[in-house]
ROSE-786700 format. One record per residue: residue number from 1; x, y, z of N, C-alpha, C, O in turn. Coordinates in steps of 0.05 Angstrom, whole numbers, plus 32768, in hexadecimal, padded with zeros to 4 digits. Example, Ala and Ser with C-alpha at 12.3 -4.5 7.8 and 13.67 -1.06 7.14 Angstrom:
<recs>
  num  n.east  n.north  n.up  ca.east  ca.north  ca.up  c.east  c.north  c.up  o.east  o.north  o.up
    1    8108     7F8E  809C     80F6      7FA6   809C    8108     7FBE  809C    811D     7FBE  80A9
    2    8101     7FD3  808E     8111      7FEB   808F    8102     8001  809D    810C     8017  80A1
</recs>
This chain:
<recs>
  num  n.east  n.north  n.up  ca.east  ca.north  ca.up  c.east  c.north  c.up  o.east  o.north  o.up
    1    8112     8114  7E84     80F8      810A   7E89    80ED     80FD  7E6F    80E1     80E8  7E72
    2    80EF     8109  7E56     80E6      8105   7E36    80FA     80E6  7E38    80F5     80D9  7E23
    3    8104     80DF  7E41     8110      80C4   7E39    810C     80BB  7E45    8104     80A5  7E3C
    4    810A     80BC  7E64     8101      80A8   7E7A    80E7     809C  7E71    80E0     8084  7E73
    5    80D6     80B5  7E63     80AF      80AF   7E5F    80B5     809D  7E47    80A5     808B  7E44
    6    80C8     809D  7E35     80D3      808D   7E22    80D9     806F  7E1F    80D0     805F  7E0F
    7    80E6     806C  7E2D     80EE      8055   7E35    80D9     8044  7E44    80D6     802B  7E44
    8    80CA     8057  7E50     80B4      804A   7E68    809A     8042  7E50    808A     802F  7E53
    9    8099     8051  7E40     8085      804D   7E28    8093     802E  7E1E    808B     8017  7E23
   10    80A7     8037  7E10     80B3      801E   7E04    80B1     8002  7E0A    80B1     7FF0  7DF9
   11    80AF     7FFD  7E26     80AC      7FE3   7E37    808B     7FDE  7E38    8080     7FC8  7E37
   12    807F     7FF5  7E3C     806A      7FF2   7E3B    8057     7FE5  7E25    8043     7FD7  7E25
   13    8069     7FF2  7E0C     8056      7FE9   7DF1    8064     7FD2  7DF0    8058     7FC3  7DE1
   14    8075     7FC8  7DF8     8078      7FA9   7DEB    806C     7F97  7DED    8068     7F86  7DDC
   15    805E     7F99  7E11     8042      7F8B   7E16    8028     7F8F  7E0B    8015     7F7F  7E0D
   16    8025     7FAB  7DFC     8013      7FA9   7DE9    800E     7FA4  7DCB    7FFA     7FA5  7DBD
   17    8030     7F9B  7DC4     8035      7F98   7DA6    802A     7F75  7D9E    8030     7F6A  7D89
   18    801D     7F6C  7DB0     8013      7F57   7DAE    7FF7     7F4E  7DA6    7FEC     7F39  7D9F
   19    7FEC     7F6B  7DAC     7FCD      7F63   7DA0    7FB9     7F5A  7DAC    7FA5     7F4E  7DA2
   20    7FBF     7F61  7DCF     7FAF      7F50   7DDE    7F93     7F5A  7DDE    7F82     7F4B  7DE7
   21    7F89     7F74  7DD4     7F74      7F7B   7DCE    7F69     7F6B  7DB7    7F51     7F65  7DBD
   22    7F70     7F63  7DA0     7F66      7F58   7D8A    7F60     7F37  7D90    7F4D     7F2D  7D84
   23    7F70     7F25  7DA2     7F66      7F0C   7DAC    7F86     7F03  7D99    7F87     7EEE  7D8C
   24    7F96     7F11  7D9B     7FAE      7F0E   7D86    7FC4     7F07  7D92    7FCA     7F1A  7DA0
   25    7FD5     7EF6  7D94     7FF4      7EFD   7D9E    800A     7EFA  7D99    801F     7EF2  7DA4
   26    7FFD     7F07  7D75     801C      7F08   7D63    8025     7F2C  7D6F    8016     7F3E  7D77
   27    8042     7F2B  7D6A     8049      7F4F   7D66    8041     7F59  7D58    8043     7F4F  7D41
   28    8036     7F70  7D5B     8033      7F7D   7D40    803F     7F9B  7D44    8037     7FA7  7D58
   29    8050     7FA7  7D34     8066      7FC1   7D37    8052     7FD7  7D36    805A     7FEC  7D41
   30    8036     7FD8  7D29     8030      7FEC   7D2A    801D     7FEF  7D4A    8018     8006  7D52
   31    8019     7FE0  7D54     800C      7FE1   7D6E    8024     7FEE  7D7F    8021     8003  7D8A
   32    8034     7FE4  7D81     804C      7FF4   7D8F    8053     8013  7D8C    805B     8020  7D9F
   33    804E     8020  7D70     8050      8030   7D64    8032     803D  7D6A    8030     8054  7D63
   34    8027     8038  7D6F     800A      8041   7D72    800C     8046  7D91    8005     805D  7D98
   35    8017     8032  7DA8     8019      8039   7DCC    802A     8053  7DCB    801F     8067  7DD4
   36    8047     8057  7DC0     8054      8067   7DC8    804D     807D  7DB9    8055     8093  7DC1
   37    803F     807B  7DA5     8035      809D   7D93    8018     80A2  7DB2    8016     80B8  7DBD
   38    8009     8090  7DBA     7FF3      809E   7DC9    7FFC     80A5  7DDE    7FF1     80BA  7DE7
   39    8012     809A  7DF0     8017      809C   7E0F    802F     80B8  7E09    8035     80C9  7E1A
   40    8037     80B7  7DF2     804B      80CD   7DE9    8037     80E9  7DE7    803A     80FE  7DF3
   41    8021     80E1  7DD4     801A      80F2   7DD2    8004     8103  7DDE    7FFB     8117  7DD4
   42    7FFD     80F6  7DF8     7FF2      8100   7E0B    8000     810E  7E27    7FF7     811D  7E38
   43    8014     8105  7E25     8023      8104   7E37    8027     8128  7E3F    802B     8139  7E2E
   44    8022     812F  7E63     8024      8145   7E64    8001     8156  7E62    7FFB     8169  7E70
   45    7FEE     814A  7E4F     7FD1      8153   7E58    7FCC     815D  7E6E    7FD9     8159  7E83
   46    7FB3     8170  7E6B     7FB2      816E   7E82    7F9F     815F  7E93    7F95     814D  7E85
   47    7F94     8160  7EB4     7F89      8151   7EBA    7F69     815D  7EBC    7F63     8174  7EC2
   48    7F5B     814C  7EB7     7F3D      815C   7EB9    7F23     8148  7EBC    7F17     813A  7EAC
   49    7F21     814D  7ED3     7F03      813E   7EE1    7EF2     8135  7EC5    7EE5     8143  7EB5
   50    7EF7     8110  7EC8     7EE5      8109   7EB7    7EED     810D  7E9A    7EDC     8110  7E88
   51    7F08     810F  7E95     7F14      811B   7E79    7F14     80F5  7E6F    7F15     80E4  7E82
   52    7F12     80EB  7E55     7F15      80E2   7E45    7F23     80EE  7E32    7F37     80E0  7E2E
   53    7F24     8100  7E25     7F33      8107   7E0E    7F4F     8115  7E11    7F57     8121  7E25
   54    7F5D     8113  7DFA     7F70      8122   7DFA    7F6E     8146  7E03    7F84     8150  7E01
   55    7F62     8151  7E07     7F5A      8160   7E13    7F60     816B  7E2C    7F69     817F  7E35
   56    7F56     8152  7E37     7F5D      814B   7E5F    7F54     812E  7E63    7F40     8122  7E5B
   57    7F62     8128  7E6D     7F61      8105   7E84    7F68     8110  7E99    7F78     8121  7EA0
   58    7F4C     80F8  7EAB     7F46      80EF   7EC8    7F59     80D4  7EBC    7F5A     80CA  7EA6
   59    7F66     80CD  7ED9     7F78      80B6   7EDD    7F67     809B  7ECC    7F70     808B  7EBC
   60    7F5E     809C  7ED1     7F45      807F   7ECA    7F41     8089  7EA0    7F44     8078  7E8F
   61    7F3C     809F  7E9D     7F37      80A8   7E85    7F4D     80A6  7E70    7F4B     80A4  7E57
   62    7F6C     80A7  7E85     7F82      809E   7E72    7F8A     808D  7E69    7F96     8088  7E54
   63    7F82     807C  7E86     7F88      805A   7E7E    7F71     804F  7E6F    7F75     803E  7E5E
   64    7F5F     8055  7E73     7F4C      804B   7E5E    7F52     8059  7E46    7F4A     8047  7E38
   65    7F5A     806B  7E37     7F65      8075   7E28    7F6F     8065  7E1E    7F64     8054  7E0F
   66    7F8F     8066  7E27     7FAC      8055   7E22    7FA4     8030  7E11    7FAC     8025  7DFD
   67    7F92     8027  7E27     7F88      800A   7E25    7F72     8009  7E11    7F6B     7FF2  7E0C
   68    7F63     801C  7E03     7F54      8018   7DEC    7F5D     801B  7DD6    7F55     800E  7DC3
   69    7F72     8030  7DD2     7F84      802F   7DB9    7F94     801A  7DBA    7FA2     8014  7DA7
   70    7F92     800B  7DD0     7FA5      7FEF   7DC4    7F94     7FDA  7DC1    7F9E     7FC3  7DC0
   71    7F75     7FDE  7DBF     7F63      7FC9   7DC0    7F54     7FBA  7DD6    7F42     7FAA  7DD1
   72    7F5C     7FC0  7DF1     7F5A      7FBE   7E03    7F44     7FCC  7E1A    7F4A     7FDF  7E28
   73    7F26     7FBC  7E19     7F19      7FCC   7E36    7F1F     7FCA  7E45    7F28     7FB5  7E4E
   74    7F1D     7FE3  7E53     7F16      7FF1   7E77    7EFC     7FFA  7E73    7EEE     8005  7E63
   75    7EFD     7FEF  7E8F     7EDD      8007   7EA1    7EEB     8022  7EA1    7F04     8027  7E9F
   76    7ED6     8034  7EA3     7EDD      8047   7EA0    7EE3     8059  7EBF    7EE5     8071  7EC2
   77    7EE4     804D  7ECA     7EED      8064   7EEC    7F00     8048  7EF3    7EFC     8031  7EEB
   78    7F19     8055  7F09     7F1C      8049   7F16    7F1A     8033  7F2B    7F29     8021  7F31
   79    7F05     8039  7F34     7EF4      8023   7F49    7EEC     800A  7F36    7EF2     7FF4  7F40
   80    7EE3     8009  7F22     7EDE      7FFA   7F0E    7EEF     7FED  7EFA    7EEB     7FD8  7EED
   81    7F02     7FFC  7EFB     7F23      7FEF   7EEB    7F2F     7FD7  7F04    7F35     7FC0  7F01
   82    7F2E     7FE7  7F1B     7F3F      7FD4   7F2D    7F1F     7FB5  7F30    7F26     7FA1  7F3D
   83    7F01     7FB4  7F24     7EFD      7FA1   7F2D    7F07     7F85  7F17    7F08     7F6D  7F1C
   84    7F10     7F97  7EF8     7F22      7F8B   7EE9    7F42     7F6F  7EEE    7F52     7F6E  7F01
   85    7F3F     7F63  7EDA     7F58      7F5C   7ED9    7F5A     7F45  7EF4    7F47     7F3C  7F00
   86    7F76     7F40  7EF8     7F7C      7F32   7F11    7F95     7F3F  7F22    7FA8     7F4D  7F1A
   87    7F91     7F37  7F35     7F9E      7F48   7F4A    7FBB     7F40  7F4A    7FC0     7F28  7F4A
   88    7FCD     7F51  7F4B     7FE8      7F45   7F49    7FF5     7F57  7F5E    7FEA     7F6D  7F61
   89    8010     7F53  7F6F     8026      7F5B   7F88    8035     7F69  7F7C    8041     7F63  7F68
   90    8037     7F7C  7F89     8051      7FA1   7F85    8063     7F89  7F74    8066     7F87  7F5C
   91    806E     7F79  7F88     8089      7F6E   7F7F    8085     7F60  7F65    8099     7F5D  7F57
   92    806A     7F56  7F58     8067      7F49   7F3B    8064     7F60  7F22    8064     7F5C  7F0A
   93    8062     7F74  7F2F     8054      7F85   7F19    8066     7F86  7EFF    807E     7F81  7F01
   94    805D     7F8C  7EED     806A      7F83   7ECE    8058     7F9D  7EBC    8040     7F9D  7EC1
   95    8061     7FB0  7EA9     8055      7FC2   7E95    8048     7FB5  7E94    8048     7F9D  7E95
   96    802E     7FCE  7E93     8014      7FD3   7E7F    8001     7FC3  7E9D    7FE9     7FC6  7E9A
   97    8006     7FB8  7EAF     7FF4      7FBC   7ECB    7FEE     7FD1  7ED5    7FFD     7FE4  7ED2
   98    7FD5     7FD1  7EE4     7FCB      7FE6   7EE3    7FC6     7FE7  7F05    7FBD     7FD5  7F14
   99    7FD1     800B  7F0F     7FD8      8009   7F31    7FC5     8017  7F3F    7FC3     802E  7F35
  100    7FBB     8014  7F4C     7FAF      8023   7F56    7FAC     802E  7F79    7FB2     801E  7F8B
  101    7FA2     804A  7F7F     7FA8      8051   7F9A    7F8B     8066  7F9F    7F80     8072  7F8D
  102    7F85     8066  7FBD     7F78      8072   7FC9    7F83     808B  7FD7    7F8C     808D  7FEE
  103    7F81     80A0  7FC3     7F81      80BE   7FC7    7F70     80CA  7FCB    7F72     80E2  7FCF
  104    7F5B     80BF  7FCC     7F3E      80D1   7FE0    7F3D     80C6  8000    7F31     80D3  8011
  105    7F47     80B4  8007     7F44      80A5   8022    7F22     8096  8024    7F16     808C  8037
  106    7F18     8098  8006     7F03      8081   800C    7F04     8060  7FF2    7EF1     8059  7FE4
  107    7F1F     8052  7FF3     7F1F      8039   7FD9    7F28     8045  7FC4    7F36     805A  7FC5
  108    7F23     803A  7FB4     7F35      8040   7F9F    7F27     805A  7F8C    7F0F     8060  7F87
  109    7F3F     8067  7F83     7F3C      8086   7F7B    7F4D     808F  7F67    7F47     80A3  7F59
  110    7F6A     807D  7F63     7F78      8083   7F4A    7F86     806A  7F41    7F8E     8055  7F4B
  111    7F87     8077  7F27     7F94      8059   7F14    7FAD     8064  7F03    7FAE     807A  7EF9
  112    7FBF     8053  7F02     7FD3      805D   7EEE    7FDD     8040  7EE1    7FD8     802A  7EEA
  113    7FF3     804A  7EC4     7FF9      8028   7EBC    8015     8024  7EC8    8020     803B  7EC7
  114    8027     8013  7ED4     8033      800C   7EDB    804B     8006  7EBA    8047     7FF9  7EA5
  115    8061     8015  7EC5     8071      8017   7EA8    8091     800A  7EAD    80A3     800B  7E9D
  116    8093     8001  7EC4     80A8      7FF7   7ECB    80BD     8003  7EDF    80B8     8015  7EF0
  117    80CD     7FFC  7EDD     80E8      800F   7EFE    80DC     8020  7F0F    80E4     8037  7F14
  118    80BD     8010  7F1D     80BE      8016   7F2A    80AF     8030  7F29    80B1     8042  7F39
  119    809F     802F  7F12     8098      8050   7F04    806C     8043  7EFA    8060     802E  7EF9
  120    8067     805C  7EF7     8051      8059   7EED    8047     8074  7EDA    8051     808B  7EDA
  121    8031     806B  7ECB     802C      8083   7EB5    800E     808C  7EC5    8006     8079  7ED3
  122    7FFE     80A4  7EC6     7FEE      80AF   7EC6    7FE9     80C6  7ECD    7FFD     80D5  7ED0
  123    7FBF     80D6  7ED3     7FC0      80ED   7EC9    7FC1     80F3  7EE8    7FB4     80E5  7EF8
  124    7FDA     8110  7EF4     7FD7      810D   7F0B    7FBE     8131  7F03    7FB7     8140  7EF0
  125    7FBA     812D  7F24     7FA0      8140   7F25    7FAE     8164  7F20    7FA2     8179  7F1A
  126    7FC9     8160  7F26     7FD1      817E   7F27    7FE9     817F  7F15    7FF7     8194  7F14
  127    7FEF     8166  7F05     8000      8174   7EF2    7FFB     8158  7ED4    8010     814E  7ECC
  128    7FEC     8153  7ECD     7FDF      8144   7EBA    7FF2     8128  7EB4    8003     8120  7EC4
  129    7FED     811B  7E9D     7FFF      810B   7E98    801C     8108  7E9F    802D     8114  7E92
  130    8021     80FA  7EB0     803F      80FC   7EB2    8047     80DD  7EBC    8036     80CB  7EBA
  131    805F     80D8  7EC6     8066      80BA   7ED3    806E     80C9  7EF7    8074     80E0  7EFE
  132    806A     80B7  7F01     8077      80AF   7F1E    8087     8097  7F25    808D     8083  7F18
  133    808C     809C  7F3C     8098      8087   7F51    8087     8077  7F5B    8074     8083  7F66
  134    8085     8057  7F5C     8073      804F   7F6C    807B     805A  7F94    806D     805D  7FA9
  135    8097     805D  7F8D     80A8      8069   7FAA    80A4     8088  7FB4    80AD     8096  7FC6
  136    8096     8089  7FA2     808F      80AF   7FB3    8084     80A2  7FC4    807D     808B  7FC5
  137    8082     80B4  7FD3     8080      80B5   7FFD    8054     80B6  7FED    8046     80A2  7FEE
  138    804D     80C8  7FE4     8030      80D2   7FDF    8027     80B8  7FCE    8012     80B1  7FD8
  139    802F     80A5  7FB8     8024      808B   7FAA    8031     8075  7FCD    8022     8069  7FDD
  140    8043     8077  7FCD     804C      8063   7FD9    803C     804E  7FEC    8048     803B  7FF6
  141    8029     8078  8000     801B      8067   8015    7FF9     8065  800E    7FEA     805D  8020
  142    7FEF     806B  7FF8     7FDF      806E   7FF2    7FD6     8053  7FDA    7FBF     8054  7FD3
  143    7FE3     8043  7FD1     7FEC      802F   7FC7    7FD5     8019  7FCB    7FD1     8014  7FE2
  144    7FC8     800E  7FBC     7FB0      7FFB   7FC8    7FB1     7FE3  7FB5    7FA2     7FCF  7FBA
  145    7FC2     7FE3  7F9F     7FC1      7FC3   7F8A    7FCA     7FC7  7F6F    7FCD     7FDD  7F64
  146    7FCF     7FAC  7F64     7FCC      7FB3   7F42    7FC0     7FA0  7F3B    7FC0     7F8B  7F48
  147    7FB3     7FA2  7F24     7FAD      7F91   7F1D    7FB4     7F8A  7EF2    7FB4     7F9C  7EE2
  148    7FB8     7F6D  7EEC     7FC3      7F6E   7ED4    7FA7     7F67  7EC7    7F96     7F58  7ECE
  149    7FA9     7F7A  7EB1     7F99      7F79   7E9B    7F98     7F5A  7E7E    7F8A     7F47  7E75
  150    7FB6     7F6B  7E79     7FBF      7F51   7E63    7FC8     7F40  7E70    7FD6     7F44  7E84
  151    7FBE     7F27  7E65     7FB7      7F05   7E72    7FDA     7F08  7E71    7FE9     7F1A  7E6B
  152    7FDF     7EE2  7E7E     7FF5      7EDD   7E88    7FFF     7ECF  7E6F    8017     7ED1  7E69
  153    7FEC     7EBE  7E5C     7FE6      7EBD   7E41    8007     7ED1  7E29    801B     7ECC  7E1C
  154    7FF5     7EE6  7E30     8005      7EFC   7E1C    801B     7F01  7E27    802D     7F09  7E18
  155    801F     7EFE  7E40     803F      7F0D   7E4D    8051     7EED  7E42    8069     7EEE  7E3B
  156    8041     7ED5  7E42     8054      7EBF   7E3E    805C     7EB8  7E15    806E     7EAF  7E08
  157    8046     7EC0  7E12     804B      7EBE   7DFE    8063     7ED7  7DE2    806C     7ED4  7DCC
  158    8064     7EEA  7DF5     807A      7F01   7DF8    808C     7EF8  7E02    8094     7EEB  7DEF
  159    809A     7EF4  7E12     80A8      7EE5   7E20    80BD     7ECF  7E0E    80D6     7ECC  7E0F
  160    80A8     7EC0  7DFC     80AE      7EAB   7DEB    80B6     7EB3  7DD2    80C6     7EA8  7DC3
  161    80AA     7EC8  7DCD     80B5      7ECF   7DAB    80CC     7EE2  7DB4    80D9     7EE2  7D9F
  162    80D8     7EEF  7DC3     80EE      7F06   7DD5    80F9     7EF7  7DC8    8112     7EF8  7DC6
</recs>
């Protein structure tokens, strides 16, 4: 699992080693070094209504978390993250998008970041920080959008320096 969350970090910070919080989009190694020490080092918290801190994260409290240490605002609840960003298809999704699903049965209710294969990072309600399947049977049908944060801008201009 410690390498899967590894690897899933790894892909993740490369889209943040760019600086898209700063209006930047040179690499810079310590931003990278900075995603995988926070998502590392949170990783496993537990979950707690309305948590911001290392302490406890609510789903919304981690990603907003995650995305301010890289320079990056979120609203702070979910309902308000998803009115963020632009809307992008299961089949486009790309790290560091952000997914979200209706687990109360009234709109949107949880957020996590999208980390690649098919996987996502956040705080679940009964066992804290961890990753999933977007294919668990419980995300699968409950599933309502993503939407991308970092412009199309920064993914191309990553892309170009690769």
């Amino acid at each position: 699992m410690r390498k899967t969350l590894t690897a899933a970090v790894t892909s993740l910070a490369i889209l943040f080693t760019m600086g898209v919080g700063a209006g930047s989009a040179s690499a810079d190694t310590s931003d990278k070094s900075t995603l995988v020490s926070v998502v590392s080092s949170v990783y496993g918290t537990p979950y707690k209504f309305g948590g911001i801190t290392t302490s406890g994260f609510d789903c919304s409290g981690f990603t907003q978390y995650v995305f301010k240490k890289m320079g990056v605002s979120l609203a702070r609840t979910s309902a308000a993250q998803y009115k963020q960003g632009t809307p992008v298809s299961k089949s486009q999704l790309r790290e560091g998008d952000l997914v979200f699903f209706n687990t109360l049965g009234n709109g949107v209710s949880h957020v996590g970041i999208y980390i690649g294969d098919g996987k996502f990072a956040h705080s679940s309600s009964s066992k804290g920080i961890r990753t999933d399947s977007l294919s668990n049977s419980y995300y699968k049908q409950r599933y309502l959008g993503a939407k991308r944060i970092l412009s199309q801008y920064s993914y191309s201009v990553f892309a170009a320096e690769s």
